[in-house]
C-alpha positions as CSV (number, residue, x, y, z in Angstrom):
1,X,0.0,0.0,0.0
2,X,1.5,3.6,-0.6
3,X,2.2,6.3,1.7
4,X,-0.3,8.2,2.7
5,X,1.4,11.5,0.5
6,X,1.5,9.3,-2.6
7,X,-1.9,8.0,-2.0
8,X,-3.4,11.1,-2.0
9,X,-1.5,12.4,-4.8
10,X,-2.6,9.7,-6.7
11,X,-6.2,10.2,-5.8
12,X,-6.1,13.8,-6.7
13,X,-5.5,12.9,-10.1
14,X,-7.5,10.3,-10.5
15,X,-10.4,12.4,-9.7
16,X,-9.1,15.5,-11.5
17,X,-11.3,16.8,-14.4
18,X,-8.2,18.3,-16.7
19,X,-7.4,15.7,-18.3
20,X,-5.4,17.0,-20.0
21,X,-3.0,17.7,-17.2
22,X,-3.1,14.6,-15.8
23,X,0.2,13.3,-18.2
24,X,2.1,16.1,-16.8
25,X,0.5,15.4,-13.1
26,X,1.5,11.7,-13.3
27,X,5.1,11.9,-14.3
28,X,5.8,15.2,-11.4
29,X,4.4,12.3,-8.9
30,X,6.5,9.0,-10.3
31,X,9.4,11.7,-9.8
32,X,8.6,12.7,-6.4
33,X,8.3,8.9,-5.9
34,X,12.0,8.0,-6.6
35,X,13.4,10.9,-5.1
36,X,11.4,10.8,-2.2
37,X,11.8,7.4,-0.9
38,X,13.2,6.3,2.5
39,X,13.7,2.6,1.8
40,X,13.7,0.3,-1.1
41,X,10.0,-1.3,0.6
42,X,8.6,2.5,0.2
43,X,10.1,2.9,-3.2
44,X,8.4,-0.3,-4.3
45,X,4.8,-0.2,-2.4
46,X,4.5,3.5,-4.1
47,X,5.2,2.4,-7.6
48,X,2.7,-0.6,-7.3
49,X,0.1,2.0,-6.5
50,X,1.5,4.3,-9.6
51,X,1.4,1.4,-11.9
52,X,-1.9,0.5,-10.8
53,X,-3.5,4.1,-11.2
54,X,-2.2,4.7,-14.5
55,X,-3.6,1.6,-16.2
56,X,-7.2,2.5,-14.5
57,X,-7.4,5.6,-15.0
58,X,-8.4,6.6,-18.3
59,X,-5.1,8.1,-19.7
60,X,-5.4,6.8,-23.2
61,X,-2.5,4.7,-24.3
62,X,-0.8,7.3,-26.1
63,X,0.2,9.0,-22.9
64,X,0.4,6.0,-20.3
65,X,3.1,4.5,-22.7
66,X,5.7,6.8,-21.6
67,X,4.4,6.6,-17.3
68,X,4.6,3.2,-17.8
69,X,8.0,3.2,-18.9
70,X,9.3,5.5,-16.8
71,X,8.0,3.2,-13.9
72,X,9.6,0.2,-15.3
73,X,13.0,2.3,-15.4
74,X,12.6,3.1,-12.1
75,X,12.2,-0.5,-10.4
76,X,15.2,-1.2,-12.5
77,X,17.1,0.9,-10.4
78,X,16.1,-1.1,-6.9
79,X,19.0,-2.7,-6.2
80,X,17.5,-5.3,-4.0
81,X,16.9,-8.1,-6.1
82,X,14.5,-10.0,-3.7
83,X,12.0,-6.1,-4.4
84,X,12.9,-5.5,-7.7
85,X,11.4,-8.9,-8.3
86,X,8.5,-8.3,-6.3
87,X,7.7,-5.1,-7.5
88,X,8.2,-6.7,-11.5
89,X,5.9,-9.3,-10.6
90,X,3.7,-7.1,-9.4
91,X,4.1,-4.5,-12.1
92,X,3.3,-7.8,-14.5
93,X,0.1,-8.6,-13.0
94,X,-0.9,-4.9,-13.9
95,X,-0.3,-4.8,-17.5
96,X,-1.5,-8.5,-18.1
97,X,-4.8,-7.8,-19.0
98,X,-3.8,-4.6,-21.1
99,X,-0.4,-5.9,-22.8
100,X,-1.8,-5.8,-26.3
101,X,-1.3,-2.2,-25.9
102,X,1.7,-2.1,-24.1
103,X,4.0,-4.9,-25.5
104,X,7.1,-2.6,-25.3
105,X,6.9,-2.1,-21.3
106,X,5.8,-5.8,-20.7
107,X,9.0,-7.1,-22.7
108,X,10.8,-4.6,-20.5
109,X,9.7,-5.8,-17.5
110,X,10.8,-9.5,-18.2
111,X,13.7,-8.8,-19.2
112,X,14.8,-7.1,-16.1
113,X,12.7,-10.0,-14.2
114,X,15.1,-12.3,-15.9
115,X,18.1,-10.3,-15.0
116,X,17.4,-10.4,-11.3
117,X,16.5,-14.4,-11.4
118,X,19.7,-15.3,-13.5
119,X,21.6,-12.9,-10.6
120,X,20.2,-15.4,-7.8
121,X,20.8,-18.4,-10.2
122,X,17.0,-19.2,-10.2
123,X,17.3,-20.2,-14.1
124,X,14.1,-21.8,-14.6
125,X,12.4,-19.1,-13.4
126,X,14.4,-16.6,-15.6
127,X,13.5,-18.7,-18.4
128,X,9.9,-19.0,-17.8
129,X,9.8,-15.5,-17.6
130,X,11.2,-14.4,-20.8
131,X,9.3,-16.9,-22.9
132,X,5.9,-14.6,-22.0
133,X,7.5,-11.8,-24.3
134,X,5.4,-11.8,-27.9
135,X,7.8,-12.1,-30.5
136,X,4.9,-12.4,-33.1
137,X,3.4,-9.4,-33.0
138,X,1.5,-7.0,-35.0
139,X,1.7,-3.9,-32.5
140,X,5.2,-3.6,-33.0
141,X,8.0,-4.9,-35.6
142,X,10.5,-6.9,-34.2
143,X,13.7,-7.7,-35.8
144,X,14.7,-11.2,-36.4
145,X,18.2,-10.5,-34.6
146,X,15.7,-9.9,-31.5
147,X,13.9,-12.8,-31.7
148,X,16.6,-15.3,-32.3
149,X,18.9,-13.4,-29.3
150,X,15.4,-14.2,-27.0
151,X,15.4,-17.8,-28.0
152,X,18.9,-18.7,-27.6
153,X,18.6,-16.9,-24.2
154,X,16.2,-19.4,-22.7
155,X,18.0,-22.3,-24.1
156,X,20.9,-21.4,-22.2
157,X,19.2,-20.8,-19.1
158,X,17.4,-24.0,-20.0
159,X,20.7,-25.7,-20.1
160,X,22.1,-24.0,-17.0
161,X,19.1,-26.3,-15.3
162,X,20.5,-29.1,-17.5
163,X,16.9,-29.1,-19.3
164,X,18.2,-30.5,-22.8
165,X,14.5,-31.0,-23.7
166,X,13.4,-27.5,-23.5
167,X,16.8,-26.0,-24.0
168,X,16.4,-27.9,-27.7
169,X,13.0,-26.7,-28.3
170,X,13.6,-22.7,-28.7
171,X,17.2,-23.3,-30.4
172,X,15.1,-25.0,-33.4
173,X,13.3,-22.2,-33.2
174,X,16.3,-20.1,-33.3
175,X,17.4,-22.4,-36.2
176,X,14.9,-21.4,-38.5
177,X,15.9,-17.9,-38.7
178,X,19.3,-18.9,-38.6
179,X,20.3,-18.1,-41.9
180,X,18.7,-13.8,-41.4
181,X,20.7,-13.4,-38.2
182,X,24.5,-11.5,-39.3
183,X,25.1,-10.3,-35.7
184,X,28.3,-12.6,-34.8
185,X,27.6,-12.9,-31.4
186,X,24.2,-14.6,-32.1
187,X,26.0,-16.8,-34.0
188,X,28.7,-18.3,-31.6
189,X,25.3,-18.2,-29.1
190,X,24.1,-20.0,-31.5
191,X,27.2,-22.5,-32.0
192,X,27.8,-22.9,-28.3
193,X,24.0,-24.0,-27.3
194,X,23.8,-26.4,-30.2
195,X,27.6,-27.7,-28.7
196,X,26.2,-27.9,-25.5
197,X,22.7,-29.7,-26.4
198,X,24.8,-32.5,-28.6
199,X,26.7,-32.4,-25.3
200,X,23.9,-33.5,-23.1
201,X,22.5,-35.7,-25.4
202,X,25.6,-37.7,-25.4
203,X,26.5,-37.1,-28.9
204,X,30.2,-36.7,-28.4
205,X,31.3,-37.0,-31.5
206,X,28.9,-34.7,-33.3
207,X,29.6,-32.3,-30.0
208,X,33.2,-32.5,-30.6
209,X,32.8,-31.3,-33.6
210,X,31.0,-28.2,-32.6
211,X,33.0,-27.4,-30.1
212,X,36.2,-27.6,-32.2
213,X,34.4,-25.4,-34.7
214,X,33.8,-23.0,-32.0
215,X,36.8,-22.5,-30.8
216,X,38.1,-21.3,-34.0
217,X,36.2,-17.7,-33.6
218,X,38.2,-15.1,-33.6
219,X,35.4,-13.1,-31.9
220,X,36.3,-15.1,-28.6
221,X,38.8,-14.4,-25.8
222,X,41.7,-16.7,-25.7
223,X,40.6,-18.0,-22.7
224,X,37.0,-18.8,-23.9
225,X,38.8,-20.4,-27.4
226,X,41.2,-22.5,-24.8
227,X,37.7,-23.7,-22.9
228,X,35.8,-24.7,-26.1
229,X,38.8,-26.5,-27.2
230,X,38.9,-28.2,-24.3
231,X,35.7,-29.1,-24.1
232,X,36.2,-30.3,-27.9
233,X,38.8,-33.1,-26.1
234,X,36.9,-34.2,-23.9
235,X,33.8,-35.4,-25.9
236,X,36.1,-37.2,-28.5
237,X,37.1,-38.9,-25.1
238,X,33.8,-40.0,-24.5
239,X,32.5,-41.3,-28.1
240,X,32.4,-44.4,-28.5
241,X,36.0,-46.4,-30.1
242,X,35.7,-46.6,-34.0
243,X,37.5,-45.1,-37.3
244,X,34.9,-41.8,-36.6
245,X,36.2,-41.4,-33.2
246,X,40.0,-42.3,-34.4
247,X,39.7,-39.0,-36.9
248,X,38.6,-36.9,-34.3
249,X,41.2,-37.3,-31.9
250,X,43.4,-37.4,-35.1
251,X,41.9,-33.9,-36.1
252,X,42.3,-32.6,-32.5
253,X,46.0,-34.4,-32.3
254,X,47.4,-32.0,-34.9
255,X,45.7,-29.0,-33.7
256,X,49.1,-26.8,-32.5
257,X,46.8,-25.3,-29.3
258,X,46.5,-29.1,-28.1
259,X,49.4,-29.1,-25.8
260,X,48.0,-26.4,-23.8
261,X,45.4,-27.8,-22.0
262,X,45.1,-30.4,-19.7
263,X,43.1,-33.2,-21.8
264,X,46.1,-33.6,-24.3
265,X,48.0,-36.2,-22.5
266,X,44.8,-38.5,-22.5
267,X,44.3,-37.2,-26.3
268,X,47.4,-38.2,-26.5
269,X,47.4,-41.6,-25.3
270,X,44.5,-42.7,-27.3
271,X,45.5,-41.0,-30.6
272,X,48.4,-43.5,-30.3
273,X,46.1,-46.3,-29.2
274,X,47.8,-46.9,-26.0
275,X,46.3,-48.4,-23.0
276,X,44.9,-46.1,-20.4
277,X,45.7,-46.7,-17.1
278,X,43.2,-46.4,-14.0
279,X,44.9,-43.6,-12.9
280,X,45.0,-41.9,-15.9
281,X,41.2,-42.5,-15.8
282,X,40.8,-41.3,-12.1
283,X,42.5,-37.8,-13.0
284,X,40.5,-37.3,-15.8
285,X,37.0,-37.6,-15.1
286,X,37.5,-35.1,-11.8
287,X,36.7,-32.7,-14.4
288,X,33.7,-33.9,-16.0
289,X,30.0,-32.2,-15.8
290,X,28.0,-34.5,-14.4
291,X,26.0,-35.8,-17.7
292,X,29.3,-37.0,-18.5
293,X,29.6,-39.4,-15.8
294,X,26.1,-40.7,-15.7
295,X,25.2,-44.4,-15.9
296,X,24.0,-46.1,-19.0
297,X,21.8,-48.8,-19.6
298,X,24.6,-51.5,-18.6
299,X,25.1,-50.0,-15.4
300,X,28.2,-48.7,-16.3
301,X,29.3,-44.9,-16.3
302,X,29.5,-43.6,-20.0
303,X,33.4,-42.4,-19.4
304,X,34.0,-46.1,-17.7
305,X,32.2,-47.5,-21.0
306,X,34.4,-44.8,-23.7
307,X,37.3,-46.4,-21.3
308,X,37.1,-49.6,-22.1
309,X,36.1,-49.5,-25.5
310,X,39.4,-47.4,-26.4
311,X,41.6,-50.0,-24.5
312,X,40.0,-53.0,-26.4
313,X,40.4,-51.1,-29.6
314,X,44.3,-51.0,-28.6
315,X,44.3,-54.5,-27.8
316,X,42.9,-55.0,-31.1
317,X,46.0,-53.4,-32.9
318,X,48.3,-54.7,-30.4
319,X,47.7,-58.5,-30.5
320,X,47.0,-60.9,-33.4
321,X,44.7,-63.1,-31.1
322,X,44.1,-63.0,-27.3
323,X,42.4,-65.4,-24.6
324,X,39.1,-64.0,-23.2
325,X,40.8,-64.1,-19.5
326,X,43.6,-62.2,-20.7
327,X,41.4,-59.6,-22.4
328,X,39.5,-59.2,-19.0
329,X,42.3,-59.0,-16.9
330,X,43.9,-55.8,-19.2
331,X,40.3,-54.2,-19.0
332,X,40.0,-54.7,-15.8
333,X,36.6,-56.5,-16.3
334,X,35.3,-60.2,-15.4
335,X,35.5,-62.6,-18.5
336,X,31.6,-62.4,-19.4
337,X,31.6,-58.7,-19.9
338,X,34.6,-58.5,-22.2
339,X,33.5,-60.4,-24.2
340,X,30.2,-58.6,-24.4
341,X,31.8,-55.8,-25.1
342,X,34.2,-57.3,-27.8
343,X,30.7,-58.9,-29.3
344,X,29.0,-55.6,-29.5
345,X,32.1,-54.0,-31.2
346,X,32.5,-56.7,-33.8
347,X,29.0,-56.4,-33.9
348,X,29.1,-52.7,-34.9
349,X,31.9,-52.8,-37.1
350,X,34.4,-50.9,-34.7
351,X,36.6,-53.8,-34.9
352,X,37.3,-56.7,-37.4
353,X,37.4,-60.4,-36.0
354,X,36.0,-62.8,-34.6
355,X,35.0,-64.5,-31.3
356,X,36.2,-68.6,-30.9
357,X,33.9,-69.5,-27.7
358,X,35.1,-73.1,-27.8
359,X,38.6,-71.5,-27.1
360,X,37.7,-69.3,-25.4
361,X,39.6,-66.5,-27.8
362,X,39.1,-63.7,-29.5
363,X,41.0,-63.1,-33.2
364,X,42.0,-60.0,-34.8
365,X,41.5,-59.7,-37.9
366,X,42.5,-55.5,-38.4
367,X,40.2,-52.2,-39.1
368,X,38.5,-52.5,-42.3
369,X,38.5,-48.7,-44.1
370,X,35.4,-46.9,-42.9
371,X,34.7,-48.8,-40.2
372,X,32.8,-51.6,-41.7
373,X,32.6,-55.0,-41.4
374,X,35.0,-57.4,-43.4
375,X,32.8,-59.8,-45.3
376,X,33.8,-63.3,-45.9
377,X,36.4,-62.3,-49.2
378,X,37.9,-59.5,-47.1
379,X,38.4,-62.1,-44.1
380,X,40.4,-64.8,-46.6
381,X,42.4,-61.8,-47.7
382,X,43.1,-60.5,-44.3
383,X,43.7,-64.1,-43.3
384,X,46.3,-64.7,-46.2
385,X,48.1,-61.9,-45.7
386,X,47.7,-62.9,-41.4
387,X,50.0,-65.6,-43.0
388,X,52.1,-63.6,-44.9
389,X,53.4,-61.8,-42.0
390,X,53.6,-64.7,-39.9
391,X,55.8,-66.1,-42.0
392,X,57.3,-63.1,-42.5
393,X,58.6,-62.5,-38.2
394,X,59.2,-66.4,-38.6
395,X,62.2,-65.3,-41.5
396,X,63.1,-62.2,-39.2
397,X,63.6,-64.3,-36.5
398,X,66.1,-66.9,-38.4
399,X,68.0,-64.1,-40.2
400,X,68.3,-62.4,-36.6
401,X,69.6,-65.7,-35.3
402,X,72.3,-66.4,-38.3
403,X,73.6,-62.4,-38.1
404,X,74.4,-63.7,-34.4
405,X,76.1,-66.5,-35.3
406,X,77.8,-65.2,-37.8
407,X,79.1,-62.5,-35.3
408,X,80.2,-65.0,-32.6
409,X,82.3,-67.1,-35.1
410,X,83.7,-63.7,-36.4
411,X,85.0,-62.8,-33.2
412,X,85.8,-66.4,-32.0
413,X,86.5,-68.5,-34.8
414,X,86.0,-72.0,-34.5
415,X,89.5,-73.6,-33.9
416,X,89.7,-70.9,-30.9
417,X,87.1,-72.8,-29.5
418,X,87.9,-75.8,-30.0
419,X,91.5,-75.2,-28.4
420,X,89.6,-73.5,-25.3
């Protein structure tokens, strides 16, 4: 409720018969208002009555407009966040029934709503917020820059709450006007919510990509290209082992920033398909978001399953053939699951080979191009040459052997020996 001064003020010309003068009458009392206050709680109770008496009374839109505005300024200015949102919400209420004719101020209002949620980290909320401003709107033109800089807002507040669903929703929006927007900014918005969706959704790969992309800009800070590069590393990590995944971390490998964060000794490590240590592991995922260490179907944590997969992708070009015990013990896995997970790879394509249950082994057979399955031709071929280089080690060894000898009986020739 306002002070009894305000009150009366407002009641004065309310009743007042110029009407004329009322405009003029109005904006004299929002000034006394703000420079009359004695507390933020004053400030706030007398604008509510303001806001309220100008929307009655019978102004005419023309001239409210400009009150209304200059009200919304002023509970802008409360630097209490806990009253500027009361007095926004309240302010809100006011217009709601009238904000055909005053789009501008409502817009105005959420935006500053938003502001003061997104300060106390109450995202949702900000979001919710911000998705009441008409964008569509034949009271006002509003440029597509605008709309697409409103959508990708709420997306990342949406993603803040780790809301892919939503977050995904108004960034297809955004997506259809992609192609008017020019503001750069809006773009790397753009870039960075789709990175972060693809993210969440546990698309590595495809995240990787837009990360790497992303970091690129020339718009961005170092430290912010640094970060998306980073980030970049880390979901090529996470994809799942194949030739895709392999080209990534290949792409990534020769990128000459690499080396300056902290990911590139794992990038490192499984570019050269070497086996990744528990340790290694540990260190690593004490930086992950916590999406990226969720559980999957399996029971398993999605960086424990990217984990495993690399390491029996390195077995794979490591060892001709290996015993399912073996394979376990190197994984760190009982024998079952190994070779489910071998199964599923060879299923997929992401390795070549085959499973002998009856032996209880599992033969390599190498990476067919592309990532595909060898068929029964490719498999005789890879088996002959299998042979071939068999055969070949067999004929290293022996030449290794006869250099040897040859060497010994150089230096100690036989009739030495035989005097000895």
């Amino acid at each position: 409720m306002a002070t009894a001064e305000i009150g009366k003020g407002l009641q004065e010309l309310g009743g007042s018969s110029a009407s004329q003068d009322r405009p003029a009458g109005y904006k004299q009392l929002l000034d006394r208002i703000v420079s009359s206050a004695t507390s933020p709680q004053e400030l706030i109770l007398n604008l509510e009555a303001f806001i309220d008496s100008i929307l009655s009374d019978a102004l005419g839109i023309v001239a409210a407009r400009p009150l209304l505005g200059a009200a919304v300024e002023a509970i802008k200015s409360v630097a209490n966040l806990d009253l500027r949102i009361q007095a926004g919400t309240a302010a809100l209420r006011s217009v709601e029934s009238q904000v055909a004719s005053f789009e501008e101020q409502d817009a105005q209002l959420r935006d500053i709503l938003a502001d003061a949620y997104t300060l106390q980290e109450e995202y949702i909320e900000a979001a919710k917020v911000l998705q009441g401003i008409q964008l569509e709107s034949s009271q006002r033109r509003i440029p597509d820059d605008h709309k697409v800089s409103v959508w990708i807002r709420i997306c990342r507040l949406y993603l803040e709450e780790d809301d892919t669903t939503s977050a995904e929703s108004y960034l297809n929006r955004a997506k259809n006007l992609r192609h008017k927007v020019s503001n750069p900014e809006l773009i790397l918005g753009f870039q960075l919510s789709e990175a972060r969706i693809l993210d969440a959704r546990r698309k590595f790969l495809e995240a990787s990509q837009a990360y790497h992309s992303f970091s690129f800009s020339a718009v961005l800070e170092e430290e912010e290209r640094t970060r998306a590069l980073s980030s970049a590393i880390v979901c090529a990590v996470l994809a799942g082992a194949g030739p895709q995944r392999s080209r990534a971390l290949g792409k990534l490998y020769k990128d000459d920033r690499a080396p300056q964060v902290p990911e590139f000794g794992i990038l490192e490590n499984m570019f050269l398909d070497r086996l990744l240590s528990p340790e290694e592991v540990t260190k690593f995922s004490e930086n992950l978001s916590p999406h990226q260490l969720a559980q999957t179907s399996d029971g398993s944590t999605v960086l424990a399953k990217a984990m495993v997969e690399h390491n029996l992708l390195s077995v794979s070009r490591l060892y001709d053939n290996i015993g399912l015990d073996e394979l376990a013990s190197l994984l760190g896995l009982d024998a079952d699951k190994a070779e489910g997970y071998a199964a599923r790879m060879l299923e997929q394509g992401r390795i070549a080979g085959s499973i002998d249950q009856i032996d209880r082994v599992i033969i390599f057979e190498g990476v067919v191009g592309g990532g595909e399955r060898a068929g029964s031709e490719q498999r005789r071929t890879m088996g002959g040459k299998g042979l071939r280089k068999w055969d070949a080690r067999v004929q290293g060894v022996a030449e290794e052997l006869e250099r040897v000898t040859s060497m010994i009986q150089l230096h100690n020739p036989v009739s030495k020996i035989r005097r000895l």
